[in-house]
ZALUM-184869 format. One record per atom (N, C-alpha, C, O): x, z negated, y negated. Coordinates in steps of 0.1 Angstrom, whole numbers, plus 5000, padded with zeros to 4 digits. Layout:
BEGIN
XZY ...
end
This chain:
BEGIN
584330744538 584930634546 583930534550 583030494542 584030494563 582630414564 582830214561 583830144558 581930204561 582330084557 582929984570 582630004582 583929884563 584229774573 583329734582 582129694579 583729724595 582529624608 583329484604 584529464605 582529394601 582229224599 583229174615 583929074613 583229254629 583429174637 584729234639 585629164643 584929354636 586629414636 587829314625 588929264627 586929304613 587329214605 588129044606 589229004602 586828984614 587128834624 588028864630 589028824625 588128954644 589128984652 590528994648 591528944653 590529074634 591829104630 592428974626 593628934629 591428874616 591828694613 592728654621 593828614619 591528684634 591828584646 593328634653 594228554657 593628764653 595028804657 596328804648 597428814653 596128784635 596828714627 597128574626 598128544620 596428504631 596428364630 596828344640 597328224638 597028374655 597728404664 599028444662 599928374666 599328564654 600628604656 601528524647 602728524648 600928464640 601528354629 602328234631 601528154637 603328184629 603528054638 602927954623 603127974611 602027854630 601427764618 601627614625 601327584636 602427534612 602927384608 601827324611 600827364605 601927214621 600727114625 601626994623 601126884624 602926994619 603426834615 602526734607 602226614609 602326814595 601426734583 600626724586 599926714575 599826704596 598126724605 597826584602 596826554596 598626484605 598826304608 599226284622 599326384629 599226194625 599426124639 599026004640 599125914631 598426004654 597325864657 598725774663 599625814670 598425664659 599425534664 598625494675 597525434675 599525524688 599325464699 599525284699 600325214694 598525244708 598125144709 598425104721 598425194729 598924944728 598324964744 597224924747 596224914740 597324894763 595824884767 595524774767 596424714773 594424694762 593624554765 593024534777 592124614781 593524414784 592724384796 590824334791 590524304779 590024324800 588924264792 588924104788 588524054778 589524054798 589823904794 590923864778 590723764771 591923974776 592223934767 591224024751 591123994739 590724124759 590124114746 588824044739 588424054728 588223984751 587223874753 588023754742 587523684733 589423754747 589323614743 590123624730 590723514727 590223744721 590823804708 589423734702 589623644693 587823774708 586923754696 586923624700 587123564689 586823534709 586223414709 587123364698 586523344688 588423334697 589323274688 588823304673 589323254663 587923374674 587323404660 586123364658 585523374647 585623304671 584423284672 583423094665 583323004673 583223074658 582822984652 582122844666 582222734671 581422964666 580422894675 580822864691 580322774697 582222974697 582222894711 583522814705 583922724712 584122834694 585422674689 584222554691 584322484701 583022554679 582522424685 582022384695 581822254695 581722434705 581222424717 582622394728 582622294735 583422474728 584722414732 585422284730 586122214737 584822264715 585522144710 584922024716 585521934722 583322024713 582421924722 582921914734 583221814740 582922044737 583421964757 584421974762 584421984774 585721994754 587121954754 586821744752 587521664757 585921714745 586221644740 585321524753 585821424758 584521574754 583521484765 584221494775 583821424784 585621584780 586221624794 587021504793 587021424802 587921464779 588621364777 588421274780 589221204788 587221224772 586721124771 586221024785 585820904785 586421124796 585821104811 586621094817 586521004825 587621154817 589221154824 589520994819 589420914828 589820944808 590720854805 589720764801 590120694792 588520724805 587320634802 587820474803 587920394794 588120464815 588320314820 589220264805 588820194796 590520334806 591420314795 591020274780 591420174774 590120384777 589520344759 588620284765 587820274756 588120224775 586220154774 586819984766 587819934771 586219904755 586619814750 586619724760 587619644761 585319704772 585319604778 584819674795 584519794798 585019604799 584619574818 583119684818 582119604818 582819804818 581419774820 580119734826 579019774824 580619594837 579719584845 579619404840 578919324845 580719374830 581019244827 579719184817 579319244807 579319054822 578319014815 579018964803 579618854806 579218984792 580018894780 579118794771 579218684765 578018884772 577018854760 575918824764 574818864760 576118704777 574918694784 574418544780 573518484785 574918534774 575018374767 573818384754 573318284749 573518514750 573118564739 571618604743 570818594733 571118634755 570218694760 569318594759 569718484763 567818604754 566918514755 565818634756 565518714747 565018634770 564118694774 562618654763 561518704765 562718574755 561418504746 562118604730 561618694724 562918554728 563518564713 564218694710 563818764700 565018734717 566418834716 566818874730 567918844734 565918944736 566619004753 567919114748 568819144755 567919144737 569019264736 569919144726 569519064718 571119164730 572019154717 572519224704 573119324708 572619214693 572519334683 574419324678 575119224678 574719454676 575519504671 576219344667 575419274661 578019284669 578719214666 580119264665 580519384666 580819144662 582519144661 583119194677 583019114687 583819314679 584219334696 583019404700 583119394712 581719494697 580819494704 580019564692 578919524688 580719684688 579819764678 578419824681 577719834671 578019844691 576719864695 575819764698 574619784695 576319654704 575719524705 575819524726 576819564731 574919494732 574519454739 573619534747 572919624741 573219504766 571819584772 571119394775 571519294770 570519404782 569519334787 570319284793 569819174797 571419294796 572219184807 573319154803 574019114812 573819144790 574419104782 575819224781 576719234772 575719284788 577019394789 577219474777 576319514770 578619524774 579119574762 578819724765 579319784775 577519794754 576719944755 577720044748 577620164751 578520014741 579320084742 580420154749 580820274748 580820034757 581620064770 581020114786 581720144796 579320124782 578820174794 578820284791 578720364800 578920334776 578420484774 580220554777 580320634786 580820534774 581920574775 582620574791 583620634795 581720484796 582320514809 581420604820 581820654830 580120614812 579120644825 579520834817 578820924821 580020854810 580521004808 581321014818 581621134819 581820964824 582720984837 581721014851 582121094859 580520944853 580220974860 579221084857 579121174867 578521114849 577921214838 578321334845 577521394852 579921374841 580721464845 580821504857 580621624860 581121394866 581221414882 579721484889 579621584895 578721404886 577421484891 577321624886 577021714894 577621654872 576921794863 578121884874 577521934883 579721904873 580221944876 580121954897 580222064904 580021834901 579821874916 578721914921 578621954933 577621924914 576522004915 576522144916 576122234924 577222144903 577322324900 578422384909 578222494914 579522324913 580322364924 579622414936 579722524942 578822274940 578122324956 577122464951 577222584955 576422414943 575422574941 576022664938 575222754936 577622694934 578022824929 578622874945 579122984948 578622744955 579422814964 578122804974 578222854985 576722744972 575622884980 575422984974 575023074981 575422994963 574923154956 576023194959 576023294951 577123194965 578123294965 577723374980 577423494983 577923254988 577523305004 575923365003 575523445011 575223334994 573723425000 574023554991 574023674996 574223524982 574923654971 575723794977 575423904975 576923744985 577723814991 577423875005 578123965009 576223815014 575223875020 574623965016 574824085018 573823925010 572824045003 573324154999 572924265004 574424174987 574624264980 575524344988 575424464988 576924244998 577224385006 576824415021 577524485029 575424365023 575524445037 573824495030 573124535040 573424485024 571824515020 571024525032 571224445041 570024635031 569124615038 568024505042 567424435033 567924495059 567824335064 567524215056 566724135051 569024235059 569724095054 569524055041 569423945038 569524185028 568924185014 567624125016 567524005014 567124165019 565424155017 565224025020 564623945012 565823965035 565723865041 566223745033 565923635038 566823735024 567923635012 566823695003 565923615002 566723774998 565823804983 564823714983 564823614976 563723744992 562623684996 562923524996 562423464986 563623465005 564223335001 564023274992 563423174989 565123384984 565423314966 564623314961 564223204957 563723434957 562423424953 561323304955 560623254946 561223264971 560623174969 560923044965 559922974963 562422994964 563022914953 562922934939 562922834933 562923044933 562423084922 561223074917 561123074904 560523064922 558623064919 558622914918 557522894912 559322784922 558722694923 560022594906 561222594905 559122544900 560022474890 561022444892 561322394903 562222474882 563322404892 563522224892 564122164901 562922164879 562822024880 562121984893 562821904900 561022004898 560121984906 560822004920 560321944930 561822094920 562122154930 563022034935 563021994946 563721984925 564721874927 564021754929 564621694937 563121704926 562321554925 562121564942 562721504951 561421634942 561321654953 562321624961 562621514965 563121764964 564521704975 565121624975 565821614985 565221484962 565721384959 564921264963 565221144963 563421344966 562321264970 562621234981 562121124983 563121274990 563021295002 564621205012 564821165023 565021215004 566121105007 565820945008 565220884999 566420865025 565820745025 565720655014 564820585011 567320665009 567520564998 568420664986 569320744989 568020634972 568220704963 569820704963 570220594967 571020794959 572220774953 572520854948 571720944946 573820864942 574520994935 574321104940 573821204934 574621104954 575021214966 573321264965 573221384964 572521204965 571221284969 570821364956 570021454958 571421324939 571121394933 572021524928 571621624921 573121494934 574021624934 573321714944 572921834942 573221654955 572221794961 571621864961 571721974967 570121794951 569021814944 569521934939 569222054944 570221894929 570121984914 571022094923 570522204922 572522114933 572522204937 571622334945 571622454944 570722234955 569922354957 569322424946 569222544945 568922354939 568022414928 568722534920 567922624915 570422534917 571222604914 571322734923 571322844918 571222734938 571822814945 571122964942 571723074942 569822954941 569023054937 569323214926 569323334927 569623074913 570223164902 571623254902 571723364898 573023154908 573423244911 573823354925 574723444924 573123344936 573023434943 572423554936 573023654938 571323554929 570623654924 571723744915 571823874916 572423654905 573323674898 574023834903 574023944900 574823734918 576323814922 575423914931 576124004936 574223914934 573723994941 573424124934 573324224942 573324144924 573024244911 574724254904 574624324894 575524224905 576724264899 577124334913 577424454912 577324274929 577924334939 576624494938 577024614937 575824464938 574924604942 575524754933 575624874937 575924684921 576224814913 577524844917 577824954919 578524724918 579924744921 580024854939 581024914941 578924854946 579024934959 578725054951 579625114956 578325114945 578325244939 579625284927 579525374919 580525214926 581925244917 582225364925 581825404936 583525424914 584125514923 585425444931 585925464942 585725344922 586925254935 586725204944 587625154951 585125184949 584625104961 584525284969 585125304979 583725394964 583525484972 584925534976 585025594987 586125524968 587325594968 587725504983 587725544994 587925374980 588225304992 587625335009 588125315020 586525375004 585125375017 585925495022 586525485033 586125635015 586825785015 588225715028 588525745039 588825625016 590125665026 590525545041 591625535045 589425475046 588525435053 589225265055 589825205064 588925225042 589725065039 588124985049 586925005047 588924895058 587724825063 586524765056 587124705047 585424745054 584524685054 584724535042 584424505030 585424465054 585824345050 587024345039 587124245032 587524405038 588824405029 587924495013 588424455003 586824585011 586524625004 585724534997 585524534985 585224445008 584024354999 585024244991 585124204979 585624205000 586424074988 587724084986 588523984986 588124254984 589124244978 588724354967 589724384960 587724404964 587124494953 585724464949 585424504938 584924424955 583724454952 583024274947 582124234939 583824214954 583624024948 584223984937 583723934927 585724014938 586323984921 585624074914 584624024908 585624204913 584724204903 583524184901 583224264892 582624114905 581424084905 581523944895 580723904887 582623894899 582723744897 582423724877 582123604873 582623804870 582923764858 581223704851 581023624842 580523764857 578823724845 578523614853 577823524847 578923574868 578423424883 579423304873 578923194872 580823344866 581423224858 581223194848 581623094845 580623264839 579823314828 578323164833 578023044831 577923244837 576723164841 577223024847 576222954844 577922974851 578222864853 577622754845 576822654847 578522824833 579222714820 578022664817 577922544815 576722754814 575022714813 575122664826 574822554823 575222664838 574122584850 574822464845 574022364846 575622444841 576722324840 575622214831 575322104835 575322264823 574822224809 573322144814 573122024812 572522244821 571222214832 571422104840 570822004841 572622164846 573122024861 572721864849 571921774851 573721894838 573521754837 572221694827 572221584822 571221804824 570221764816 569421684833 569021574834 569421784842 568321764851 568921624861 568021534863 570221604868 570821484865 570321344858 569721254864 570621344847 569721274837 568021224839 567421124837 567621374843 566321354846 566121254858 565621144858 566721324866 566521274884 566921094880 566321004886 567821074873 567820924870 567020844867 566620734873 566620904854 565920864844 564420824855 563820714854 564120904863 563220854873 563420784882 562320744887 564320734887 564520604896 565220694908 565920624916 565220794909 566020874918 567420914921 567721004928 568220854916 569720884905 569720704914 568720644919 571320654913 571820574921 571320494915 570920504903 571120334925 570120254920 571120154912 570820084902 572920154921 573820074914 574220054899 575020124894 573719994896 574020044877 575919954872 576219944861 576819894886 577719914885 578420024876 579220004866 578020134881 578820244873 578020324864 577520434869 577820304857 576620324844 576920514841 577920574836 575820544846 575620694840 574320734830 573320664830 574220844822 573820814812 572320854813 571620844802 571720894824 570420924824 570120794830 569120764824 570420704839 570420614846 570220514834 569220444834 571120504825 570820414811 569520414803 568820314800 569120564799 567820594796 566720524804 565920444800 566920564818 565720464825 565520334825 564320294824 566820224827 566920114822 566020054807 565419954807 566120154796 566320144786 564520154784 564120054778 563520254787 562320214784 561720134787 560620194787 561520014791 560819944788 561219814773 560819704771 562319894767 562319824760 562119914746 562319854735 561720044744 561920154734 560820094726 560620204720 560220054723 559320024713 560519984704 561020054696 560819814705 561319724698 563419744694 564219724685 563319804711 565219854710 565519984711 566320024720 565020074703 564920204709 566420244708 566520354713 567620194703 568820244701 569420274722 570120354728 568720164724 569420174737 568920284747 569220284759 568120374743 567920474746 568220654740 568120764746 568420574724 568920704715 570720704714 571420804710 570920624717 572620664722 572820724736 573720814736 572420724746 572620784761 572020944758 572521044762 570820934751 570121054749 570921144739 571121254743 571421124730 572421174721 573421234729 573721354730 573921104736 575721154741 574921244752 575621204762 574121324757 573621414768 573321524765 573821614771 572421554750 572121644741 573021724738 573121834742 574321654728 575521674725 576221824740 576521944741 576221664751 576921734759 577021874763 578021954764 575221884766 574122014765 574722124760 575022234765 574722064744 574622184734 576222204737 576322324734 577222164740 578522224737 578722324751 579322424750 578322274761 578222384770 577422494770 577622604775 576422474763 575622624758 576322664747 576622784749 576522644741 577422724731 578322804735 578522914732 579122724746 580422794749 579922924759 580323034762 578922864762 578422974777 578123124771 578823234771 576723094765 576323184756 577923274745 577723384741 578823214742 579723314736 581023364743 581923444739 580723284754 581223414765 580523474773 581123564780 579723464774 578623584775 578623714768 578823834773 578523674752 578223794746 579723864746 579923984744 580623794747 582323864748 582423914759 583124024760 582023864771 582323954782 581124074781 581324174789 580324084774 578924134778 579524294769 579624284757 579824394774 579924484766 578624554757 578924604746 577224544763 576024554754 575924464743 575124484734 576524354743 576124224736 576924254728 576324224717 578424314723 579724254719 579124284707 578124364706 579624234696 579224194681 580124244670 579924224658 
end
């Protein structure tokens, strides 16, 4: 009798196990889930997230604080109260009193009530800055990435050469160049200087979004031009250009500050903003340096709570980044 073949053997398994009916009940079963959008599951980790709560919390709290300023400011901030106190020989600053926990500036005015109010205007420059520059990086952005070519090269080059040049420098300058210094000329400033970053931005999210299969599926079933680019190819692009914001935000009002702090920033100190205070404030930092380490504080702060928040939605939207 010859011996068994090894592969007649298998076969016969295998047609047994076939003709067999075999129980897969007890196998287990996966519990269906639904689907998460990315925004909600972005915003599952932030709620867990340590670091964009306190960063939220900071500038929940500085947004407040700017909205309803006039309301909590203790006194007038443009009111001389404590001018009675001012002795340019003895005591130019007034120190911390009753009504007047910080004390006094050089012109007898309540520093506490300037700091609390010029967060209002703080706000207004950091924020209208970053608006205008998010709405030129949108228009050079949205050039570039959906008609390429040309017109790419011709915006690239541009940005680039806005790019190569500091962006502080970039702003002194265009702030330089205004007859007479005001708000409006440093909102400009710091927006050109914005426009660069995010054009480049949405210009590299639209480029990849023209190669999806729902932009080529659209192009297939011959959806216009114009209806593909901003009704597919711009919202989605949009999520890393608002991402990036929340940092230009943070910039806007470091460099703001700056542009003040140089004599470039409005000359009216009516409405007290907090780099504008800084400038005021050195020629007295030797002897009063408080009146420069509170404006500089409430700025830092502000800084850090927008980078925090930026950076941890970043890394939540960021699927390479997620943690």
């Amino acid at each position: 009798m010859s011996p068994r073949n090894p592969m007649n053997a298998r076969k016969q398994r295998i047609d047994d196990l076939a003709a067999s009916s075999v129980v897969v009940d007890d196998a287990g079963t996966v519990d269906e889930a639904p689907g998460v959008s990315l925004i909600a599951s972005a915003w599952r980790r932030l709620r867990r997230d340590p670091v964009f709560l306190l960063g939220a919390a900071i500038t929940g709290l500085f947004i407040l604080v700017a909205i309803i300023a006039p309301w909590i400011a203790p006194h007038d901030p443009d009111a001389r109260l404590l001018i009675d106190q001012v002795s340019r020989q003895s005591n130019p600053i007034p120190g911390p009193q009753a009504g007047f926990p910080l004390g006094g500036d050089d012109r007898g005015r309540d520093l506490l009530s300037r700091l609390i109010v010029g967060s209002r205007q703080t706000l207004l420059v950091g924020v209208a800055a970053t608006l205008l520059g998010l709405l030129g990086g949108l228009i050079l952005g949205i050039l570039a990435g959906a008609f390429g070519g040309a017109v790419d090269s011709f915006v690239m080059r541009a940005v680039d050469v806005m790019l190569s040049i500091p962006s502080l420098l970039l702003a002194v300058s265009i702030a330089a160049l205004a007859r007479q210094p005001s708000q409006w000329t440093v909102i400009i400033a710091i927006a050109v200087v914005q426009i660069p970053i995010f054009a480049r931005l949405l210009r590299g999210s639209m480029l990849a979004q023209r190669s999806s299969d729902h932009v080529l599926a659209a192009r297939a079933l011959g959806v216009k031009r114009s209806a593909i680019i901003f009704r597919h190819m711009v919202p989605n692009s949009l999520g890393p250009v608002i991402v990036q914001s929340t940092l230009v935000l943070a910039t806007s009002i470091i460099d703001a500050a700056a542009l003040s702090f140089l004599g470039l920033g409005n000359p009216d100190d009516a409405k007290p903003e907090w780099g504008q205070m800084l400038g005021q404030a050195q020629q007295y930092i030797q002897d009063y340096p408080h009146l420069a380490i509170y404006p500089a504080l409430c700025i830092v702060f502000v800084a850090l709570g927008f980078t925090l928040m930026g950076e941890s939605l970043r890394e939540a939207l960021d699927p390479k980044s997620r943690r």
